[in-house]
Backbone as XML, in Angstrom:
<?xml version="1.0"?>
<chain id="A" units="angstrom">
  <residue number="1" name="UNK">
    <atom name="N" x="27.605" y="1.556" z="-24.461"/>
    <atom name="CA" x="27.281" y="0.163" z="-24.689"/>
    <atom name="C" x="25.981" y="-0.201" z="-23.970"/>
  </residue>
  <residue number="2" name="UNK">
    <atom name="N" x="25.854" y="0.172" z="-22.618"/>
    <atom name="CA" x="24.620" y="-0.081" z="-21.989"/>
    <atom name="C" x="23.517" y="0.718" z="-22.745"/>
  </residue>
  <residue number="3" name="UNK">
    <atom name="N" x="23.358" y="1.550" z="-22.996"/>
    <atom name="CA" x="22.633" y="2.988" z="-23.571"/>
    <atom name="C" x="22.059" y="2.044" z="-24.780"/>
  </residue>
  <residue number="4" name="UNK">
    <atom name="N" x="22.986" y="1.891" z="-25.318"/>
    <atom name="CA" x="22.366" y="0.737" z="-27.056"/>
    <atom name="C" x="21.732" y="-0.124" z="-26.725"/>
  </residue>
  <residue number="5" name="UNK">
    <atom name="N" x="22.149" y="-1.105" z="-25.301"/>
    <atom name="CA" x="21.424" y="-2.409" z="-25.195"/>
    <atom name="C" x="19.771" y="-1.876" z="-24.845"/>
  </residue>
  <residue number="6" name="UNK">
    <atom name="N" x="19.892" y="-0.588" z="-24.275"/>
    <atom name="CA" x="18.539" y="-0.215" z="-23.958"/>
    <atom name="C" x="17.815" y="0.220" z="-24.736"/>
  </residue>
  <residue number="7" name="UNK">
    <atom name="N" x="18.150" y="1.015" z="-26.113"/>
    <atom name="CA" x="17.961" y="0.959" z="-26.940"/>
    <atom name="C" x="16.999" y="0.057" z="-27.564"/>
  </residue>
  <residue number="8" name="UNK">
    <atom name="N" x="17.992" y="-0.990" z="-27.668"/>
    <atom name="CA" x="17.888" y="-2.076" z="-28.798"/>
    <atom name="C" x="16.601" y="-2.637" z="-28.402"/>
  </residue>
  <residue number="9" name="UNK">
    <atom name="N" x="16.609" y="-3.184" z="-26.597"/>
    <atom name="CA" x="15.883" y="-3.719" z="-26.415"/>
    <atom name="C" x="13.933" y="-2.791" z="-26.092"/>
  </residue>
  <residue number="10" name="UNK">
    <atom name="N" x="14.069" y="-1.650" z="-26.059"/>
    <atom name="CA" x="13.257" y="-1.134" z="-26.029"/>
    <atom name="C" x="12.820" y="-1.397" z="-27.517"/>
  </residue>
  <residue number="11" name="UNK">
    <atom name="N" x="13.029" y="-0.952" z="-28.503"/>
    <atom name="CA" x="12.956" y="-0.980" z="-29.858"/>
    <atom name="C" x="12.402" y="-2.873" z="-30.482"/>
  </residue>
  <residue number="12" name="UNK">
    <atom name="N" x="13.251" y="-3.561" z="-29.988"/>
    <atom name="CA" x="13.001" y="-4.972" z="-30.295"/>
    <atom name="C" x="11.646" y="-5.808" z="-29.365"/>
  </residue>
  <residue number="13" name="UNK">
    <atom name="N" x="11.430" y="-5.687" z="-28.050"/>
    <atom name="CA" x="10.745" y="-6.135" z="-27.229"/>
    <atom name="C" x="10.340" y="-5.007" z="-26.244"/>
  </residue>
  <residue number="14" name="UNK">
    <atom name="N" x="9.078" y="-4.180" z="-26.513"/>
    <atom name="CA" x="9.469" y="-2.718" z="-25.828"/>
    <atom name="C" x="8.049" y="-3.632" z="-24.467"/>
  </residue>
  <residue number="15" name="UNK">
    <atom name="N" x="7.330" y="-4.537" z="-24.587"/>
    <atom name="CA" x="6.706" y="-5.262" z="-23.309"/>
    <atom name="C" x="7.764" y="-5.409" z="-22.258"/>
  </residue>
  <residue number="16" name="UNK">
    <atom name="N" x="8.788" y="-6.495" z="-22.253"/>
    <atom name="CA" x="9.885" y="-6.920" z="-21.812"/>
    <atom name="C" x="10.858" y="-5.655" z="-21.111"/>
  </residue>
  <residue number="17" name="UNK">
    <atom name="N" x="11.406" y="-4.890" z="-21.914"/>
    <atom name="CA" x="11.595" y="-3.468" z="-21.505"/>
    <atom name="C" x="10.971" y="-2.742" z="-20.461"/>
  </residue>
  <residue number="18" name="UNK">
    <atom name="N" x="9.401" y="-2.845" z="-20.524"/>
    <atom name="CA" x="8.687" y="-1.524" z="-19.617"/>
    <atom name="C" x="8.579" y="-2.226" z="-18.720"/>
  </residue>
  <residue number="19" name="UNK">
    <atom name="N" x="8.532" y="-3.405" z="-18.689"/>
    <atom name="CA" x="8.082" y="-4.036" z="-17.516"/>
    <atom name="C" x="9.718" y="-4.477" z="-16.312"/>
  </residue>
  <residue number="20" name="UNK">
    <atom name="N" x="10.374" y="-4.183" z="-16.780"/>
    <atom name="CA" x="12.226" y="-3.963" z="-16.092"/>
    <atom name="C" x="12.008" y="-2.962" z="-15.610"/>
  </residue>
  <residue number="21" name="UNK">
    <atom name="N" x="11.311" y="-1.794" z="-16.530"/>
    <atom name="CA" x="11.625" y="-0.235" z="-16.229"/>
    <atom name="C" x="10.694" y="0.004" z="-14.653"/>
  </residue>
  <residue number="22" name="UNK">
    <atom name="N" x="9.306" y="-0.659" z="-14.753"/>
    <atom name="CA" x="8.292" y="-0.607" z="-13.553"/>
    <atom name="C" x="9.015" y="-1.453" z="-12.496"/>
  </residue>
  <residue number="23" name="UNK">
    <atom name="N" x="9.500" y="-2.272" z="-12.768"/>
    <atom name="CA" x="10.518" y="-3.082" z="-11.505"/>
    <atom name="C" x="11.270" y="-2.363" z="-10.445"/>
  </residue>
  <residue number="24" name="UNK">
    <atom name="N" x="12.510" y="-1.219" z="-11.814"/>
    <atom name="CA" x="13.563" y="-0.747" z="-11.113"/>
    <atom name="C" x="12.797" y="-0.039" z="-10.380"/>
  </residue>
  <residue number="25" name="UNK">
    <atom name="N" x="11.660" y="1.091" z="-11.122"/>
    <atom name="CA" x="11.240" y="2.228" z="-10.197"/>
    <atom name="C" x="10.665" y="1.921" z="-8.882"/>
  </residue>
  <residue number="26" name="UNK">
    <atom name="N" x="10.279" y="0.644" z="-8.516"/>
    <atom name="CA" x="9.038" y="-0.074" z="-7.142"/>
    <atom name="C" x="9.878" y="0.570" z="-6.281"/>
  </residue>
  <residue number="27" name="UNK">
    <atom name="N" x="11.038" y="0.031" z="-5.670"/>
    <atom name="CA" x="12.013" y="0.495" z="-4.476"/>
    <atom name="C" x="12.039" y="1.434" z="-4.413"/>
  </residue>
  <residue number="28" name="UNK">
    <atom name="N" x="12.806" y="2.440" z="-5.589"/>
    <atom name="CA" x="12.841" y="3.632" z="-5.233"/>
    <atom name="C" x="11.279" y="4.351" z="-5.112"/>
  </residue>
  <residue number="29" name="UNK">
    <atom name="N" x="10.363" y="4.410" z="-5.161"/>
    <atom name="CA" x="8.987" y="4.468" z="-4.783"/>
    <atom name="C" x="9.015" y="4.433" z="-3.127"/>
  </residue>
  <residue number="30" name="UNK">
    <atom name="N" x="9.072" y="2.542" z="-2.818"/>
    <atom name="CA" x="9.150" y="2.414" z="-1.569"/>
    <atom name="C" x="9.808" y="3.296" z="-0.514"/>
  </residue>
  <residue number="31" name="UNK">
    <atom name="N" x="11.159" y="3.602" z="-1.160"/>
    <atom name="CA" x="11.735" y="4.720" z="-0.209"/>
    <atom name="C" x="11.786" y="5.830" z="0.075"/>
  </residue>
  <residue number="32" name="UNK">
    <atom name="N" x="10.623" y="6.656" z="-1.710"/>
    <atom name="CA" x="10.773" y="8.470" z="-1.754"/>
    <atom name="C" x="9.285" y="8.610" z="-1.508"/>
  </residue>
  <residue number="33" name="UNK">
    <atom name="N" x="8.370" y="7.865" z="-1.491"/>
    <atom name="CA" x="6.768" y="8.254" z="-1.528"/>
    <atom name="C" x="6.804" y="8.505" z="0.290"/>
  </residue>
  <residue number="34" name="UNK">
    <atom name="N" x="7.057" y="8.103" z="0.984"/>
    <atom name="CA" x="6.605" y="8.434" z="2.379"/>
    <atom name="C" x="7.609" y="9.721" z="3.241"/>
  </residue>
  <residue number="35" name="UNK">
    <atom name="N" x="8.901" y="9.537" z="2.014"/>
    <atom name="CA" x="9.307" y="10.841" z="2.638"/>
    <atom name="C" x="9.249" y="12.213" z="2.155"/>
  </residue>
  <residue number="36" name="UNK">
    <atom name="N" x="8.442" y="11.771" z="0.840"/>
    <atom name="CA" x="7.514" y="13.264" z="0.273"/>
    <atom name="C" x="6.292" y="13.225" z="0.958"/>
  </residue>
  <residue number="37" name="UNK">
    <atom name="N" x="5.045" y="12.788" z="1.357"/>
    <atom name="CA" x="4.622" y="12.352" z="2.232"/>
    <atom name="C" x="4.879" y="13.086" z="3.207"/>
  </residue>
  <residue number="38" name="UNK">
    <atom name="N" x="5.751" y="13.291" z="4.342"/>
    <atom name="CA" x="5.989" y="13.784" z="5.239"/>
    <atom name="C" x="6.503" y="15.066" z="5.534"/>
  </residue>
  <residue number="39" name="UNK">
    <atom name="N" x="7.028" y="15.370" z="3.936"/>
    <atom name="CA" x="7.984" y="16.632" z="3.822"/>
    <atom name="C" x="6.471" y="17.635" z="3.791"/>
  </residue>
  <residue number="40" name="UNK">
    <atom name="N" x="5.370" y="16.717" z="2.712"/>
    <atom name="CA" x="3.934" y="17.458" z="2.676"/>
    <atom name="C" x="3.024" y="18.070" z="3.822"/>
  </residue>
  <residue number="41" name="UNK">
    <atom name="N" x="3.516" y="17.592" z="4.999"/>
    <atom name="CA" x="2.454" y="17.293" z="6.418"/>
    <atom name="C" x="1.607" y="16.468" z="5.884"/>
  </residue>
  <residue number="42" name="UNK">
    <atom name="N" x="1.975" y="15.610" z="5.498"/>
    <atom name="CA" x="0.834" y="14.519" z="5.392"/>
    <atom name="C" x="0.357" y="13.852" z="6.899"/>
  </residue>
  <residue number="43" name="UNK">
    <atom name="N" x="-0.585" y="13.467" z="7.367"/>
    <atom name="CA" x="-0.729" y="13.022" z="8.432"/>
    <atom name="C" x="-1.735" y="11.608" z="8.263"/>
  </residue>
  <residue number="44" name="UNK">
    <atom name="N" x="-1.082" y="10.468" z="8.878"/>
    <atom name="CA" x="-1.941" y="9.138" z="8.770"/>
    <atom name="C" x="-3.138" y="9.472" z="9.548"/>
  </residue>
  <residue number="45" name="UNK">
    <atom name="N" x="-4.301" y="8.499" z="8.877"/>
    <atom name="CA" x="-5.569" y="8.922" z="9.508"/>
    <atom name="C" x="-5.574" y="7.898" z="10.767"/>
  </residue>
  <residue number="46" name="UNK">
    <atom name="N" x="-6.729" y="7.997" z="11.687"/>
    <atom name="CA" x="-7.321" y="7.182" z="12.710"/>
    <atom name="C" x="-7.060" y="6.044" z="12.410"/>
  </residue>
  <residue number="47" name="UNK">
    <atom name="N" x="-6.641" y="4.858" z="13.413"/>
    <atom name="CA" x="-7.153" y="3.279" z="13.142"/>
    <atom name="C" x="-8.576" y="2.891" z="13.201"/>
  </residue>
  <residue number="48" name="UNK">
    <atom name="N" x="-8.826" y="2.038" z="12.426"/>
    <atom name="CA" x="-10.315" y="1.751" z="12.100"/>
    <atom name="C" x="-10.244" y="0.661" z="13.208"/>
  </residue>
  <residue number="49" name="UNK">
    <atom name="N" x="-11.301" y="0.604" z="13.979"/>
    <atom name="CA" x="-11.266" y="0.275" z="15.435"/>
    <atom name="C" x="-11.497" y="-1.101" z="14.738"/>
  </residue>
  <residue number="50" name="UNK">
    <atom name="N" x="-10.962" y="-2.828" z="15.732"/>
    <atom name="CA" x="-11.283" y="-3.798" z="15.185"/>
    <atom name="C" x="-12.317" y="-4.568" z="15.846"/>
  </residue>
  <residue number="51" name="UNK">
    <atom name="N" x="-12.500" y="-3.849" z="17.047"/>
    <atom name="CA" x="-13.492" y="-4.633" z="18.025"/>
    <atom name="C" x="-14.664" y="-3.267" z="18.091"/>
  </residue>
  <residue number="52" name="UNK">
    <atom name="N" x="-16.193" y="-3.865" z="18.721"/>
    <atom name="CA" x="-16.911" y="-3.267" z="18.829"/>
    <atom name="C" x="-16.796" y="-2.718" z="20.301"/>
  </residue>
  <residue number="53" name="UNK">
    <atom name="N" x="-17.184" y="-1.567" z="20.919"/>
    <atom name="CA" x="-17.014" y="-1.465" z="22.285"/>
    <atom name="C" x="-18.304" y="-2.009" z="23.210"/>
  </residue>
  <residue number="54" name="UNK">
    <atom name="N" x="-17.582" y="-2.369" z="24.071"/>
    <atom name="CA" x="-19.227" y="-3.410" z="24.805"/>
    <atom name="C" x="-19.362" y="-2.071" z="25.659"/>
  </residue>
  <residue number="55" name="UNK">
    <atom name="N" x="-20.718" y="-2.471" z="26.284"/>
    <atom name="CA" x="-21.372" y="-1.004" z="27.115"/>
    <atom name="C" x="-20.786" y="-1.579" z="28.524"/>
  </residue>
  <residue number="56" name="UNK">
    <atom name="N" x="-20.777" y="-0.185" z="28.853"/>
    <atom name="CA" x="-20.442" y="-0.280" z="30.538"/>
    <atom name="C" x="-21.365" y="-0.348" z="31.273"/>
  </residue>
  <residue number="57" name="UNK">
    <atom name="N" x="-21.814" y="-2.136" z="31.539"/>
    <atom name="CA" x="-23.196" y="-2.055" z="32.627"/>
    <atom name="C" x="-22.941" y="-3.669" z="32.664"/>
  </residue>
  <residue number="58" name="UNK">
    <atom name="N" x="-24.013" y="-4.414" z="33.754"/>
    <atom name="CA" x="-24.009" y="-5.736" z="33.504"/>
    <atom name="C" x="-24.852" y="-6.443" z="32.696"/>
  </residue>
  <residue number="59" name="UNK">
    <atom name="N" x="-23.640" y="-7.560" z="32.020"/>
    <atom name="CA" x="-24.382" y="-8.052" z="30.628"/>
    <atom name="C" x="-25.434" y="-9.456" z="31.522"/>
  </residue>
  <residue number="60" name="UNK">
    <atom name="N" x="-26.426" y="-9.320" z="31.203"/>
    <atom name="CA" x="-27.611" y="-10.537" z="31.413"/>
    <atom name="C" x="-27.636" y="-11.745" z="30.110"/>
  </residue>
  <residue number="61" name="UNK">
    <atom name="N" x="-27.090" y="-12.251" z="30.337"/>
    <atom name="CA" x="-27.090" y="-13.605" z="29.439"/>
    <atom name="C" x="-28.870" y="-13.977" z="29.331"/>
  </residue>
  <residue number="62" name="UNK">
    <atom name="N" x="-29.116" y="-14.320" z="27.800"/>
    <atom name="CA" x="-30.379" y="-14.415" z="27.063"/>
    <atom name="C" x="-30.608" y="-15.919" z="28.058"/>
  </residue>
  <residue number="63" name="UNK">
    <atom name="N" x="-31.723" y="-16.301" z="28.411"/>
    <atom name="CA" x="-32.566" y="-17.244" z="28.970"/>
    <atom name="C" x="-33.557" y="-17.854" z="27.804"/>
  </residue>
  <residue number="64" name="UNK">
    <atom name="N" x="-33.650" y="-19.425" z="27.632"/>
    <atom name="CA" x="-34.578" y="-19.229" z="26.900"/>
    <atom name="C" x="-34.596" y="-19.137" z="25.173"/>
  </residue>
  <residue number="65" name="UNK">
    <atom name="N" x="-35.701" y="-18.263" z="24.744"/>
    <atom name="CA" x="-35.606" y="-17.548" z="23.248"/>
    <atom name="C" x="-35.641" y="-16.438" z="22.839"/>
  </residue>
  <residue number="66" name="UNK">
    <atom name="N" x="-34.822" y="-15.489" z="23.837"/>
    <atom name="CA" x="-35.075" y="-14.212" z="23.807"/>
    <atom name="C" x="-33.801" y="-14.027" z="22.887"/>
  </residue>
  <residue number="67" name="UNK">
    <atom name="N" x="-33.860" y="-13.777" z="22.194"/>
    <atom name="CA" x="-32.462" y="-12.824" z="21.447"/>
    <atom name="C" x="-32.299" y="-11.352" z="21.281"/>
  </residue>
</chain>
């Protein structure tokens, strides 16, 4: 009975259909992509640093119009 409705509705509205079908698969995605991923040695790269590093010395504040 389910099998026909899928059927039917693939056959009658097959937009409506694929787009259920990309739904169900998201989760299971969410839960098998990182543990194939890992089974691979996949390894996450570096963090992309968010600050610049200031130099190690004393900073002299601009006087003036010096920039």
């Amino acid at each position: 009975m389910v099998f026909q409705y899928l059927r039917r509705s693939a056959r009658d509205s097959p937009y409506i259909f694929t787009s259920f079908v990309v739904a169900a698969i998201g989760p299971v995605l969410v839960v098998g992509v990182p543990a194939v991923r890992k089974s691979q040695g996949y390894v996450s790269p570096a963090r992309i640093p968010d600050t610049y590093p200031l130099p190690q010395r004393a900073r002299n504040p601009p006087s003036g119009y010096e920039d």
